[in-house]
KOLBABA-940297 format. One record per residue (C-alpha): z, x, y negated; chain; residue in three letters; residue number from 1. Coordinates in pm, 1 decimal. Each point is the difference from the previous one (the first is absolute). Last residue first. Example, Ala and Ser with C-alpha at 12.3 -4.5 7.8 and 13.67 -1.06 7.14 Angstrom:
<atoms>
<atom w="714.0" u="1367.0" v="106.0" chaine="A" residu="SER" num="2"/>
<atom w="66.0" u="-137.0" v="344.0" chaine="A" residu="ALA" num="1"/>
</atoms>
This chain:
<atoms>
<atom w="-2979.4" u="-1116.0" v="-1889.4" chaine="A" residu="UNK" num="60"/>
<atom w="305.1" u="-136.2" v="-222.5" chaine="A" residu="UNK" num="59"/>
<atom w="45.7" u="354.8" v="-216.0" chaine="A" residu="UNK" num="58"/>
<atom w="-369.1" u="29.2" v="-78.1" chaine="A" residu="UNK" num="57"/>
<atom w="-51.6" u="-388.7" v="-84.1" chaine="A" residu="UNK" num="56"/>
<atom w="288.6" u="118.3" v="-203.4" chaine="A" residu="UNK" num="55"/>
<atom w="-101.2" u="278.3" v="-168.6" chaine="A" residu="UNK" num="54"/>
<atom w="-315.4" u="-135.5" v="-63.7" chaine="A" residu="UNK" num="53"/>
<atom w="157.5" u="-324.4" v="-233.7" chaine="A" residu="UNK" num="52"/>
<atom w="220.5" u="242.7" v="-173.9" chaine="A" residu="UNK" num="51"/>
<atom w="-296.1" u="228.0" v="-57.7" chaine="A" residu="UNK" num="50"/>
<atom w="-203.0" u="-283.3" v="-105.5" chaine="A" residu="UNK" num="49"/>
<atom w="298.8" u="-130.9" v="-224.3" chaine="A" residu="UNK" num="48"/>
<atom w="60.4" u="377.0" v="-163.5" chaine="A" residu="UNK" num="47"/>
<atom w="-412.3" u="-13.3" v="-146.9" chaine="A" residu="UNK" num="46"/>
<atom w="0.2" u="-380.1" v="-124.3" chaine="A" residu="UNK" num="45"/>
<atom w="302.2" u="112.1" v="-174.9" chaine="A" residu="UNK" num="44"/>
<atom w="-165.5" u="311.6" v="-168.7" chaine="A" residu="UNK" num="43"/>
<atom w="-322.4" u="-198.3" v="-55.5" chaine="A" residu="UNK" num="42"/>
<atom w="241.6" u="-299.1" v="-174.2" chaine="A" residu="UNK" num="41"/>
<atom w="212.6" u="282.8" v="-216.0" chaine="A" residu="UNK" num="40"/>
<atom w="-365.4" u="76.6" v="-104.4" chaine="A" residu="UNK" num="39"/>
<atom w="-45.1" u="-361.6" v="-67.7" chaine="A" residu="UNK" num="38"/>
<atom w="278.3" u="-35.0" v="-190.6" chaine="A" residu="UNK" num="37"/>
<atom w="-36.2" u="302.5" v="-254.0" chaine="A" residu="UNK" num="36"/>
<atom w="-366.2" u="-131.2" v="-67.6" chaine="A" residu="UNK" num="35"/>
<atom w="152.4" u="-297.5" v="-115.3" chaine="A" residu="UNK" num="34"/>
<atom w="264.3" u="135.6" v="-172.6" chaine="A" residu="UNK" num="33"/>
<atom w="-257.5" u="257.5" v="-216.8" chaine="A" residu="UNK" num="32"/>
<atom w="-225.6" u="-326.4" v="-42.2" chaine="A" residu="UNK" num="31"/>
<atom w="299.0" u="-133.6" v="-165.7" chaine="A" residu="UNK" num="30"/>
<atom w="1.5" u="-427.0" v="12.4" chaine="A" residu="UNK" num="29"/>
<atom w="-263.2" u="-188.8" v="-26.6" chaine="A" residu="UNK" num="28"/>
<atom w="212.5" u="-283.0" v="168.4" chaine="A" residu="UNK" num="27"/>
<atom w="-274.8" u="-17.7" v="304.5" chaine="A" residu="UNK" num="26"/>
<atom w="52.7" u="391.0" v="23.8" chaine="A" residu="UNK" num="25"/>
<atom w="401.6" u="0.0" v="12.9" chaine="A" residu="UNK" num="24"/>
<atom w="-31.9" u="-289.5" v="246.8" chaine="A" residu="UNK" num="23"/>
<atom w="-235.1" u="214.8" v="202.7" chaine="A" residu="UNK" num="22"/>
<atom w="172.6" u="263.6" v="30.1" chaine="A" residu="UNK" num="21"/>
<atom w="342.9" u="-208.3" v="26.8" chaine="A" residu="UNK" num="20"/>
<atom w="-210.3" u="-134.9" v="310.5" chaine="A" residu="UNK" num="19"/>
<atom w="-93.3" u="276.3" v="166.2" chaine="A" residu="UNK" num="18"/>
<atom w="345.1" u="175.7" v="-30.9" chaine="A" residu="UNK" num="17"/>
<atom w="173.2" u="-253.2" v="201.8" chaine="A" residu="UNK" num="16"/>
<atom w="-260.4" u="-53.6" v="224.8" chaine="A" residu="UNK" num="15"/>
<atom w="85.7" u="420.7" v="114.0" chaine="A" residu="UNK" num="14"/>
<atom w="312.5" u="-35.2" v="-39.8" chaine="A" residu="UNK" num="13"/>
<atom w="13.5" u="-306.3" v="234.8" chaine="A" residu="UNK" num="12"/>
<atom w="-260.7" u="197.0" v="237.1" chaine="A" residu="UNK" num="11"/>
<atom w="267.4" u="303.9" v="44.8" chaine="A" residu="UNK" num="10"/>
<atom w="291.7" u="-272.3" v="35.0" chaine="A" residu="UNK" num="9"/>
<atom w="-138.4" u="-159.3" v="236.7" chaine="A" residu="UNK" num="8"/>
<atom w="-133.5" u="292.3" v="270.2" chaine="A" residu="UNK" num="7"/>
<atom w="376.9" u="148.6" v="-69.3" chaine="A" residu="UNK" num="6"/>
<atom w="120.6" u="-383.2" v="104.1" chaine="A" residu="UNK" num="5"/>
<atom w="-235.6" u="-1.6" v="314.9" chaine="A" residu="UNK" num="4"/>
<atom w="101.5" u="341.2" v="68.0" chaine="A" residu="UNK" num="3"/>
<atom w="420.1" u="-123.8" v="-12.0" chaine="A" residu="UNK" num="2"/>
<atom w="-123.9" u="-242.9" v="286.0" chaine="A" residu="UNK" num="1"/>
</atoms>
């Protein structure tokens, strides 16, 4: 149960900073932010598939 809510929250931040990417880059907003975002995305993206391996690790 609590993995399923680690597994969550690691994709939710990882949505999360998707879209206010792309929100900040529809806006024309700071091409510094954007590129900001999506590195904080590839980060994210990076620390969900180790949560995600970790526990398909843990449950086998």
């Amino acid at each position: 149960m609590g993995a399923n809510i680690l597994i969550s929250v690691a994709l939710g931040a990882v949505v999360v900073v998707l879209f206010l990417g792309l929100a900040n880059m529809t806006r024309d907003g700071s091409a510094n932010t954007s590129q900001l975002l999506m590195r904080w995305r590839v980060g994210l993206q990076f620390v969900a598939i180790l949560v995600i391996m970790g526990v398909l690790w843990l449950r086998s």
